[in-house]
SEKOL-480568 format. One record per residue (C-alpha): residue number from 1; x, y, z. Coordinates in Angstrom, 2 decimals. Example, Ala and Ser with C-alpha at 12.3 -4.5 7.8 and 13.67 -1.06 7.14 Angstrom:
VOMAR   resi         X         Y         Z
VOMAR      1     12.30     -4.50      7.80
VOMAR      2     13.67     -1.06      7.14
//
This chain:
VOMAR   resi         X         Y         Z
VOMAR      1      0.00      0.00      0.00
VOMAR      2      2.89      2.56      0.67
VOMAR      3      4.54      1.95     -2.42
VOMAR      4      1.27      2.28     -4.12
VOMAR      5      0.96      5.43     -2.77
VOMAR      6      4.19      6.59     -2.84
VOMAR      7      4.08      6.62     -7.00
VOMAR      8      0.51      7.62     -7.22
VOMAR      9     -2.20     10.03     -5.54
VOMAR     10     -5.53      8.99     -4.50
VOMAR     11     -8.94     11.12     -4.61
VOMAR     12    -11.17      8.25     -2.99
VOMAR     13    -11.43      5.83     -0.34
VOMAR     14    -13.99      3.54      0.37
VOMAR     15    -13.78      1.10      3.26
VOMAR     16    -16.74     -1.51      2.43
VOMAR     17    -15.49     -4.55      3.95
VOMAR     18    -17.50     -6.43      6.73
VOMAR     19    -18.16     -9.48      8.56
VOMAR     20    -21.18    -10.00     11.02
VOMAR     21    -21.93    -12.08     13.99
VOMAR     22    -25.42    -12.07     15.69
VOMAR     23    -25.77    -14.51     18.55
VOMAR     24    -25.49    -14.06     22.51
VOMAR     25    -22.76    -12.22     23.23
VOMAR     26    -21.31    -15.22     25.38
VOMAR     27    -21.49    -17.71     22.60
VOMAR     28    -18.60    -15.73     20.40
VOMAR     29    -15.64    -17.02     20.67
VOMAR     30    -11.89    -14.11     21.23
VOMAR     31    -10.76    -15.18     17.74
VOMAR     32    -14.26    -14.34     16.01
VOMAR     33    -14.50    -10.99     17.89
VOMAR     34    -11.00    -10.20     17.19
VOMAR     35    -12.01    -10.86     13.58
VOMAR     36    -15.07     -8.27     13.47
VOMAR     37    -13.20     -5.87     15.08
VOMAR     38     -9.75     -6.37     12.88
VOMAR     39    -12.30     -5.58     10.09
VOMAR     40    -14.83     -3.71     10.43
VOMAR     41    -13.35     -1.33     12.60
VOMAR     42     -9.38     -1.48     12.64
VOMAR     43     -9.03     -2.27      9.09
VOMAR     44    -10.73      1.11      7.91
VOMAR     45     -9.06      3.13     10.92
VOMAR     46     -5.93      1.75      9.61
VOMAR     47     -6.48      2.29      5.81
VOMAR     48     -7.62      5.75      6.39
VOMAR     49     -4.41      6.85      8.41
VOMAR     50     -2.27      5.35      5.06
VOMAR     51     -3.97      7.23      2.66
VOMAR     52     -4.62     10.99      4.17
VOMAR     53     -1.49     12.46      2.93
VOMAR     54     -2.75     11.65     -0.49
VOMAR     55     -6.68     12.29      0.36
VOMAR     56     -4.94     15.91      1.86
VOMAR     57     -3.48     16.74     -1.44
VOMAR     58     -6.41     15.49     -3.98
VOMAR     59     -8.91     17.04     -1.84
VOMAR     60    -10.56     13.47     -1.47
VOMAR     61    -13.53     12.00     -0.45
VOMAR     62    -13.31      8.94      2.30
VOMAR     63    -16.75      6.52      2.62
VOMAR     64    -17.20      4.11      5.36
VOMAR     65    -20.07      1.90      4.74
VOMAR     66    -21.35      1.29      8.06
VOMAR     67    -24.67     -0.58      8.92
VOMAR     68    -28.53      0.24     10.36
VOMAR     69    -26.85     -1.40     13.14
VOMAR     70    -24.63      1.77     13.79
VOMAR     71    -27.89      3.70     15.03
VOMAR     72    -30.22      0.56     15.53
VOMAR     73    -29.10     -1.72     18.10
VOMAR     74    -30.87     -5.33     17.67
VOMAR     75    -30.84     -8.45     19.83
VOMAR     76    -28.24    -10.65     19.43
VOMAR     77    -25.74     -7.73     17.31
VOMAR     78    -23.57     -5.90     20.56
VOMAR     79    -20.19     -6.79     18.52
VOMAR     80    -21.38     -6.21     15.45
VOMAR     81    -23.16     -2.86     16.47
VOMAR     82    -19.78     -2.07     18.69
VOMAR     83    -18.18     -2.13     15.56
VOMAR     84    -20.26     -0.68     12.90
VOMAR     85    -20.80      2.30     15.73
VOMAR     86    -17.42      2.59     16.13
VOMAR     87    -16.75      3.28     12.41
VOMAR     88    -19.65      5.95     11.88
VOMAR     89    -18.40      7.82     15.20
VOMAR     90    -14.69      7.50     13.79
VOMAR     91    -16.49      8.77     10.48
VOMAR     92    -18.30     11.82     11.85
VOMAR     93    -15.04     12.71     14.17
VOMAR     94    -12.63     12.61     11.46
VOMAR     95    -15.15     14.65      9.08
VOMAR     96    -14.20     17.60     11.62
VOMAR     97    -10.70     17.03     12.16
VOMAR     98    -10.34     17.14      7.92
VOMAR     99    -12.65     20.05      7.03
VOMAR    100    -10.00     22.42      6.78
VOMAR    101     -8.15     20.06      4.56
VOMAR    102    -11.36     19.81      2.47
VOMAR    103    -11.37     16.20      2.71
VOMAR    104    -14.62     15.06      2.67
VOMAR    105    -15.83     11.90      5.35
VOMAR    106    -19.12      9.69      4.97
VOMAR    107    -20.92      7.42      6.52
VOMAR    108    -23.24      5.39      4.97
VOMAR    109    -25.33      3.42      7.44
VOMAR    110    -27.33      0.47      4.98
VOMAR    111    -30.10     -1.74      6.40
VOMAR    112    -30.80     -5.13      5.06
VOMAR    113    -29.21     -5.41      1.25
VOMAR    114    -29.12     -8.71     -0.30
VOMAR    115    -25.56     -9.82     -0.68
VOMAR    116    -24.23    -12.92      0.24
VOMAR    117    -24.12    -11.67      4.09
VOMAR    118    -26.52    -13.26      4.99
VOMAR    119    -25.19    -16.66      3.77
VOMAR    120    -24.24    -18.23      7.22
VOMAR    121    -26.75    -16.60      9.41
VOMAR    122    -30.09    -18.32     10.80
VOMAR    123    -31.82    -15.24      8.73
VOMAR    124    -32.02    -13.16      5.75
VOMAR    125    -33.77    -10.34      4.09
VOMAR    126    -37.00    -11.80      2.34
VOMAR    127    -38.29    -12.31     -0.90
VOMAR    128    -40.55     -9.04     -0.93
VOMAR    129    -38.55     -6.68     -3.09
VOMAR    130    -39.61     -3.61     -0.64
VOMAR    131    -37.92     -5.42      2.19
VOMAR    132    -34.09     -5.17      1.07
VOMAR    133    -31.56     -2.83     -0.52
VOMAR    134    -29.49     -4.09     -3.51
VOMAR    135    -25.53     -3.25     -3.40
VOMAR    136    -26.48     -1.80     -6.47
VOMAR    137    -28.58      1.04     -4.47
VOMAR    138    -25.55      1.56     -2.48
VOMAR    139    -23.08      1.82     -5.15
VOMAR    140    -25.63      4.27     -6.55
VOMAR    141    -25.60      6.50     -3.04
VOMAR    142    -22.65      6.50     -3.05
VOMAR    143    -22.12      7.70     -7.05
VOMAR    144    -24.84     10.62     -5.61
VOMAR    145    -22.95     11.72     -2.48
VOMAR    146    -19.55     11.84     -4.83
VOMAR    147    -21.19     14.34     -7.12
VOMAR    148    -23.06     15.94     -4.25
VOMAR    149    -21.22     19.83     -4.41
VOMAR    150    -20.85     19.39     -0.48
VOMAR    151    -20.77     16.89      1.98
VOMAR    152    -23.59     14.29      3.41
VOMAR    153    -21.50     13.23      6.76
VOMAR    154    -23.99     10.36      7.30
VOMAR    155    -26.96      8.49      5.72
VOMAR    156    -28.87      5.87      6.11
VOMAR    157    -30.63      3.88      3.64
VOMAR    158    -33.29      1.64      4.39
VOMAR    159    -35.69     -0.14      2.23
VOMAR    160    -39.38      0.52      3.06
VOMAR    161    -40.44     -2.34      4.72
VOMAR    162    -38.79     -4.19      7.53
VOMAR    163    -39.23     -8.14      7.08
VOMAR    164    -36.47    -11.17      7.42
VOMAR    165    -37.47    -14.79      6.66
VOMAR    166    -35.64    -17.37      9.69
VOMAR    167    -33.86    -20.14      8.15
//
């Protein structure tokens, strides 16, 4: 990453990675919540530290994509919400410390989006196409917010209805 940076300048950053767990809090073992933290938290921390020189000069644009989960807290989500939290608060803190640089910071807080997620969890978005995002409609956002001429801080994009099948 430092050479890659060291021969070129970057304009955008967007830290999309993430990995879920949602089952008492007791039941997760270190290694797994050393893995959701690593990241969805530490990772994009990290990432964001190695690129601001560049972000500084291109007067760039950083996006975390968060979760619902950052400002919704469910049953059975404390890690995951401790981390998605964590991210949108390091998202809306670093916004101020870089507004004089003009580097732009976003959060983008999605609720349930069909993706492949949801693959080893006991539930998933349903079939009813009013009751889940695409990562198209994020991709889109986050097209919108780029062209936006100022900054959205933090979103959150839900689809209108709220229903998960159990598996």
């Amino acid at each position: 990453m430092k050479d890659l940076l060291k021969k070129h300048d970057i304009n955008l950053l967007v830290n999309c990675a993430g990995v879920g767990v949602f089952k008492p809090h007791e039941e997760i073992s270190i290694l797994k919540i050393k893995e959701l933290i690593d990241v969805n938290l530490t990772a994009p921390i990290i990432l964001s530290n190695l690129c601001l020189r560049s972000l500084k000069k291109t007067k760039g644009h950083i996006i975390n994509i968060a979760s619902i989960e950052a400002i919704r807290h469910s049953k059975f989500s404390a890690l995951y919400t401790a981390t998605k939290s964590g991210l949108r608060d390091f998202g809306l803190a670093l916004f101020e410390e870089l507004r004089r640089a003009d580097v732009k910071v976003t959060t983008i807080n999605p609720d349930l989006t069909k993706t492949n997620f949801f693959d080893d969890f006991n539930f998933e978005p349903s079939e009813n196409k009013s009751a889940y995002l695409l990562a198209e409609d994020i991709a889109k956002a986050v097209i919108k917010i780029i062209e936006f001429d100022g900054v959205v801080t933090d979103i959150t994009i839900r689809p209108q209805r709220l229903e998960i099948n159990k598996k």
